[in-house]
N, C-alpha and C positions, 0 to 999 in steps of 0.2 A: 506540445513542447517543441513544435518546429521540427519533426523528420518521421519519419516510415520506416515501418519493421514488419517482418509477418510476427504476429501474437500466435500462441498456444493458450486454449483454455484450460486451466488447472485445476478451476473448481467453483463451482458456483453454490449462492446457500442465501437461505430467506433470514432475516432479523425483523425485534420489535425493540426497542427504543426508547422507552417513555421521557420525557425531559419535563422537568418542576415547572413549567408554563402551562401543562395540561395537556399538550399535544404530544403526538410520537409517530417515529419513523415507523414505516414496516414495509422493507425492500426487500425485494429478489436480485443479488446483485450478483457480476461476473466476474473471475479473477482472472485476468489474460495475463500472459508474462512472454516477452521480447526481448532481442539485444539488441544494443546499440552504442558504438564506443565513443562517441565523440560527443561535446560538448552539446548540451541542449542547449536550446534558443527561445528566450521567455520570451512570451508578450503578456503586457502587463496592465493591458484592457482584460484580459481572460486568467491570468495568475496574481494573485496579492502577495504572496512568501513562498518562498519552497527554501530545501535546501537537503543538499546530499549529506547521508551518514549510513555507515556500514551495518547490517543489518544487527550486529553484535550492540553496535549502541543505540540501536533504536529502540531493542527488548531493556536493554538498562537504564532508559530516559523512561519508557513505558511503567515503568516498575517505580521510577521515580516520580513522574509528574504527572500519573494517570489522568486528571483532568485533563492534559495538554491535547489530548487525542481523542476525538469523535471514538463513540461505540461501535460504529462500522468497523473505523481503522482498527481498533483493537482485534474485533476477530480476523480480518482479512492476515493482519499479520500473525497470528500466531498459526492458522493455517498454512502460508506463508510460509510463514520460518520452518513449520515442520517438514517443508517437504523443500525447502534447499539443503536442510540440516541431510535430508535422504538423498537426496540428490545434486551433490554439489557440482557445478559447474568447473570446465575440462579448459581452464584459461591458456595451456599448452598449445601452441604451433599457431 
């Protein structure tokens, strides 16, 4: 995304995946989490879509369009959300 931050590890966790073509995922994956306030920098050899949304509508898009989001994404964020939901961020000074 075009810039440097130190990450903290929050939590890592293995999944299985099946998808209707017969194959399936099974990852050991890491959840790091960084700040950074300024405007990311796509390149678009390496990105197709993104796009920012507050994590409040992401569990309400999630809830709505569940196919829109990989099985990963799903647990990453609900893990995720439980623990900004505990640990909110201090945007003060």
């Amino acid at each position: 995304m075009g810039f440097v931050t130190e990450l903290e590890e929050l939590f890592s966790f293995i999944y299985k995946a099946p998808f209707d073509n017969g194959l399936t995922e099974h990852e050991l994956d890491h959840v790091m989490m960084g700040h950074y306030s300024k405007a990311p920098e796509i390149n678009p050899e390496e990105v197709a879509n993104w796009k920012w949304m507050r994590p409040e509508e992401i569990k309400k898009d999630i809830a709505k369009n569940p196919d829109s989001y990989t099985a990963w994404f799903k647990i990453i964020f609900e893990k995720f959300y439980g623990h900004i939901r505990q640990n909110p961020l201090n945007h003060a000074g």
